[in-house]
C-alpha positions, 0 to 999 in steps of 0.5 A: 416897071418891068423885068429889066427895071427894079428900085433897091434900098440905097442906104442897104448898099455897099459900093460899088456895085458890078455887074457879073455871070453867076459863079459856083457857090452863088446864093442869095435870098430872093424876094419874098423868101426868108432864107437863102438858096443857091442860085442854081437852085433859083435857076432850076425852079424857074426852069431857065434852061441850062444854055442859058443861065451864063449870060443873065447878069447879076448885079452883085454889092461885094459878094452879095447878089441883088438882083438876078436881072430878069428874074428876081431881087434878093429880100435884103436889098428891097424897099420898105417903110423905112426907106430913105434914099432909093436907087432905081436900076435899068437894063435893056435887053439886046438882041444878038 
C-alpha cells in the first residue's frame, strides 16, 4: 500500500464512482475524524500549496468524496470488522 493505492468498504458504496477536481463547497469527514470538514480546510491543514489543489483527484460516490487521492480517505467508506466485500483502488502518479 502506498499514497496512491487505498481499499474501501464496497457494500458503503454507491455506484458509479468518478473521479473529479475539488468543486466549492466540497466536504467530507477524513479518515480518523468524527466530523466533517471543508475540503479547503483539509487542503490548508495539509499545507498543499494553493497551485496545486486543482489537479489532486478526487474519487467521489455521488456527491460523496471517498478518498482525496494522495492525501486522505473519508471515515465513512473505511474497512472495518464488519466488512464483506472490499474494493481496492489504484492511481499512478504521471509525471508532466
Amino acid at each position: 500500500k502506498n499514497q496512491f493505492s487505498e481499499v474501501f468498504d464496497f457494500e458503503k458504496i454507491n455506484q458509479p464512482l468518478q473521479v473529479r477536481n475539488r468543486r466549492r463547497g466540497d466536504r467530507f469527514q477524513p479518515l480518523g475524524m468524527r466530523g466533517e470538514k471543508k475540503l479547503k480546510d483539509f487542503f490548508i491543514d495539509a499545507k498543499v500549496p494553493k497551485k496545486l489543489r486543482d489537479q489532486i483527484p478526487i474519487l467521489v460516490s455521488g456527491d460523496e468524496i471517498l478518498w482525496v487521492v494522495g492525501y486522505r480517505m473519508s471515515d465513512r467508506f473505511k474497512v472495518t470488522d464488519s466488512t464483506r466485500r472490499k474494493l481496492a483502488v489504484s492511481f499512478m502518479k504521471r509525471d508532466a
